[in-house]
N, C-alpha and C positions, 0 to 999 in steps of 0.2 A: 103431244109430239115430244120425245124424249133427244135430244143432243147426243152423240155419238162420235168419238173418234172414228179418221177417215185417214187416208194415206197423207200426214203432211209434213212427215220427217224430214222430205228432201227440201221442201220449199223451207221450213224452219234452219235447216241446218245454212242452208244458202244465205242466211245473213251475213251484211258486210259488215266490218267496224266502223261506228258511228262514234262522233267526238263531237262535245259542244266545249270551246273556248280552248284550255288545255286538258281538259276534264278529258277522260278518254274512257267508253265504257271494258270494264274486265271483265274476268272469267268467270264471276259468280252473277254478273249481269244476262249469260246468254242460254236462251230458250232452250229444252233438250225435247229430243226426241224419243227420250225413255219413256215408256206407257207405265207411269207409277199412279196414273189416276184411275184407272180400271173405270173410267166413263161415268163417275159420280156425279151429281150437279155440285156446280158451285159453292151451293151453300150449305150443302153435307162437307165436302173437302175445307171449308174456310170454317166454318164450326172446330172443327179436329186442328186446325190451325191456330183456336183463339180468337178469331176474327168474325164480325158479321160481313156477308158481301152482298151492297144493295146496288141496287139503280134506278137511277129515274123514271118516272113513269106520266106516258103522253095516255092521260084519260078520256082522249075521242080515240083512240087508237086503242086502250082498253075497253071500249064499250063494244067496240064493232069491229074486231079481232081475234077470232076465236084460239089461234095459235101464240098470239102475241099475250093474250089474257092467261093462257095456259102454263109458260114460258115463265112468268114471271112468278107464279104459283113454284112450279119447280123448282126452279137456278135462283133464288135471293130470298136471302134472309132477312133484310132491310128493305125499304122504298123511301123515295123521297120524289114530294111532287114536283116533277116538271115545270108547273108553270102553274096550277093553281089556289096557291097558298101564297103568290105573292098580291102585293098591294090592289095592283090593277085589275084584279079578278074577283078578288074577294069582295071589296068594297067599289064597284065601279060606278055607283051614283053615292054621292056624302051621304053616311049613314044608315045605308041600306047594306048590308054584307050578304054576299052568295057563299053560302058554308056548303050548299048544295055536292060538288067535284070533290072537295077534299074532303068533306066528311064521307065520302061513298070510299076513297082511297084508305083513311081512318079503319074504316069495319071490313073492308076487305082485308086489309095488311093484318087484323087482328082474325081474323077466320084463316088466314094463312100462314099463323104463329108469326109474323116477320114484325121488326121495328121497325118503325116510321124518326126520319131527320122530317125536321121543319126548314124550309125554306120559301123566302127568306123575310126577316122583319124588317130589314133598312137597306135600301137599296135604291142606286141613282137611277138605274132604271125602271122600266114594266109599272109605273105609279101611276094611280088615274088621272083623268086629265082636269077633273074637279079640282083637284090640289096644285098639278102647275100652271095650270092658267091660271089661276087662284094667284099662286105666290105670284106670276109673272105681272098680272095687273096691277097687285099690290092689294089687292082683295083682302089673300089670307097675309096678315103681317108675321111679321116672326115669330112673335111670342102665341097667337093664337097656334104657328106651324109646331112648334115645341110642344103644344098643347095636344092640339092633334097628333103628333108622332107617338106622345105616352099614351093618348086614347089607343090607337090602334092597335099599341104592342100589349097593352093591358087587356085589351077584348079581345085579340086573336090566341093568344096566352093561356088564357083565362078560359077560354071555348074549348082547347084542345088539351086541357091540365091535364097532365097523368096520362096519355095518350102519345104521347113527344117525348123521345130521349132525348134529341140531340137538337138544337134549332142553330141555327145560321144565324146568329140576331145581328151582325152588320157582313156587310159585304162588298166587297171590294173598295175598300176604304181609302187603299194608299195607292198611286198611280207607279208606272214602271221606271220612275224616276228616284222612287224614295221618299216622296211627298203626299202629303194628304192631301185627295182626286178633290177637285174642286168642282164641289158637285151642290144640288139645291141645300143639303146641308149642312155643307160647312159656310157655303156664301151668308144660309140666314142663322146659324145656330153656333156657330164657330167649332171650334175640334172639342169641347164639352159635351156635344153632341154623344162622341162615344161612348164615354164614362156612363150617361145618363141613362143611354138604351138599354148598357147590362143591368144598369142596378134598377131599373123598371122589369126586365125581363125576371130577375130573381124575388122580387116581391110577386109579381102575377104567378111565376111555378118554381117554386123553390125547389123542384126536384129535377129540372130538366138542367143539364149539359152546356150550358155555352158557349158559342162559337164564333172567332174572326174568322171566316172564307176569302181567299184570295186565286187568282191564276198568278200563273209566271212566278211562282216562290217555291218547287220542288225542289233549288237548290239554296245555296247560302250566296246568291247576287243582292245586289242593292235593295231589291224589293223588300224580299225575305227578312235582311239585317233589320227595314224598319219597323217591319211589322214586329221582332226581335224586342227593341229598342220601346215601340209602344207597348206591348205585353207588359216589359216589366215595369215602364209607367204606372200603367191600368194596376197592376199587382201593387206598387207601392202606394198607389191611393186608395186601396180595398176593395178595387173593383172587383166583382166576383165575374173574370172570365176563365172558363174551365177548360178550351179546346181551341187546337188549332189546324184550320181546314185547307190543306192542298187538292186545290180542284182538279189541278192533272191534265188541261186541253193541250197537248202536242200536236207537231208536227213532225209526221215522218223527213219533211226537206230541212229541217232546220237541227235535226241531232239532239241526243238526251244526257243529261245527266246519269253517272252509273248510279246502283241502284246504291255503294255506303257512301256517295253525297247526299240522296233523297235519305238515309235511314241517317245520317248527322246532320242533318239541317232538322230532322223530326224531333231528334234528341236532345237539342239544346234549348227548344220549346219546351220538352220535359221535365227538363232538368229546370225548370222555371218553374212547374208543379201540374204543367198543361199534360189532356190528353191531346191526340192528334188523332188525323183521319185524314186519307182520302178520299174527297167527297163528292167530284165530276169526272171520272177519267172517260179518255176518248183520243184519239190518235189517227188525226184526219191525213190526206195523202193530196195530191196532186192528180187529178184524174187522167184516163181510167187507171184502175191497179194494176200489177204485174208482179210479178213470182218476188223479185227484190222488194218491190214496197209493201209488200204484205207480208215480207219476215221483219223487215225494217217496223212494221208496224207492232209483230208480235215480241221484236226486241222491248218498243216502246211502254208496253202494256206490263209486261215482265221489270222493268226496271222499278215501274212503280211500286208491283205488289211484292216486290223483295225487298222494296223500302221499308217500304209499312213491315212485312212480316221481320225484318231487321232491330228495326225500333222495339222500344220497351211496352210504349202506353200507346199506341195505334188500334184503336179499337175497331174501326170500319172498313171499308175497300167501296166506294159505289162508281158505279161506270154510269155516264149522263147517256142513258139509251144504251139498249143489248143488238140492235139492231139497224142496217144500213134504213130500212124501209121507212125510217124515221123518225130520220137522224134529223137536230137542228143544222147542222155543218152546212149542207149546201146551199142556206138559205143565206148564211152569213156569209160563209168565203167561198167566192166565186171562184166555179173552179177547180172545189177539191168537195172531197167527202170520202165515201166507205171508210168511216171514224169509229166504226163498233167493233165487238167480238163475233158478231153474225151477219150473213151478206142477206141484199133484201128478200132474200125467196127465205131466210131464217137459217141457212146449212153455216155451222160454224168456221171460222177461217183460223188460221193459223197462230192467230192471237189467242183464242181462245183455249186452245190446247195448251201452248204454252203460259199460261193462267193457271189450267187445271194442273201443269204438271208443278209449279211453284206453290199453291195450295199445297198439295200430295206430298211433296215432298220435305213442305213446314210438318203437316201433319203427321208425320208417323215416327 
């Protein structure tokens, strides 16, 4: 199944002006309706840009999808697993690892030239339940949990060397307050915790990319500043972190950041010595859609990857899912969805043209 522009100049150009705070988006923020893409996939247009463009991939939905499995062969350069590479799946009895999903993800992405992000090594959620009822009864004590955290990053590491450019090794670290999330590991391992994941992560693959992952930090708000603030920490105790990930989950009701906040917020990470990436995007709506919220949404997508193509060291683009048909969004916010570049039958919407034409137009 090849993507194909379709008539959506009118609904694109029918964007309104969207503002978050005083931020107000400008003229280099909005979608056009010039056909500079001449109907490339993605990750021909992002290639010519400099850029890889992946997205996550749902592997029951790659096995038993013949258009969905095709699709992502075409349009991305990159993959990154959805959900199989984390704790919970890989390891869901102590000891036992299922490589099974992500090693299949692994040798496809490599038959399909694309790189593979790892996600994710450290995270409060998706962990088996071996470990938190463990720590909860007092089972696993702390020091044994610290123990276990560098077992796992060192065997999951270690399994996928030289396979992985870019891993996630913590993830969402600091809460929307500016604080570090108070989650099982900082309650048993205190904020050393981080320091310790990267420099375990670099002794297991000295060649792979390292990454904080965060939401809610495409601009320079509180989040963003701490994770700032912790970066150059980590840097002045030698910690080897390389990369800094804006995951990119909007909403169309809530308004975006333009895209030189999102490309100075990337650059002051840079200018630290980090690469950057966006590494979840998606831009969920209020249901059903209408001709407004789907240019609103094609604003949305566009602001991001002007970002990125703005910035210096932005080396990725990945969107969490190309496709309404499934999408995690309506599982989590009741109520809204059509958060992709493709509606569930796969026909592309308005965001997605306006994608290819910010591509096309880095590109030439």
């Amino acid at each position: 199944m090849k993507v194909t522009r379709t008539a959506v100049a009118g609904i694109v150009a029918a964007a309104v002006l969207i503002t978050i705070g005083t931020s107000t988006a400008s003229a280099e923020d909005e979608p056009t309706s010039e056909n500079t893409s001449t109907d490339q996939p993605l990750r021909v247009l992002a290639a010519k840009a400099g850029i890889a463009f992946g997205t996550a991939v749902n592997m029951d939905a790659y096995n038993n999808d013949t258009t969905y499995r095709e699709l992502i062969g075409q349009e991305f350069s990159s993959v990154t697993a959805e959900n199989v590479m984390k704790w919970q799946l890989l390891e869901p009895q102590r000891g036992v690892y299922n490589w099974g999903p992500a090693d299949q993800l692994v040798r496809v992405a490599n038959e399909n030239g694309q790189k593979v992000r790892g996600h994710t090594l450290i995270w409060h959620n998706q962990l088996p339940t071996w470990l938190t009822n463990g720590v909860a009864s007092g089972e696993i004590t702390p020091d044994e949990l610290r123990q276990l955290l560098k077992n796992h990053i060192f065997t999951v590491m270690r399994h996928f060397k030289g396979k992985i450019h870019q891993w996630d090794v913590a993830n969402e670290v600091i809460d929307d307050s500016g604080n570090l999330r108070n989650t099982i590991w900082l309650q048993n391992l205190g904020p050393s915790y981080i320091a310790d994941a990267f420099r375990w992560a670099r002794k297991a693959d000295p060649d792979a990319a390292l990454y904080l992952n965060d939401y809610n930090v495409e601009g320079p708000n509180a989040k963003a500043d701490a994770y700032y603030a912790l970066v150059k920490q980590l840097l002045a105790d030698d910690v080897p972190v390389h990369g800094f990930g804006i995951q990119g989950h909007l909403g169309v009701q809530f308004g975006f950041w333009p895209a030189s906040a999102v490309a100075d917020n990337m650059k002051r990470f840079e200018a630290l010595g980090l690469e950057t990436a966006v590494t979840e995007a998606d831009v969920r709506m209020i249901m059903p859609p209408d001709e407004d919220k789907l240019a609103a949404q094609a604003r949305g997508y566009s602001t991001l990857v002007q970002g990125c193509l703005m910035a210096k060291r932005c080396r990725s683009f990945t969107v969490w899912g190309f496709t309404d048909k499934y999408s995690w969004v309506p599982g989590t916010f009741t109520g809204q969805g059509a958060a992709n570049l493709l509606a569930e039958d796969f026909q592309p919407k308005p965001a997605y043209y306006a994608v290819q034409d910010d591509l096309a137009r880095a590109g030439r």
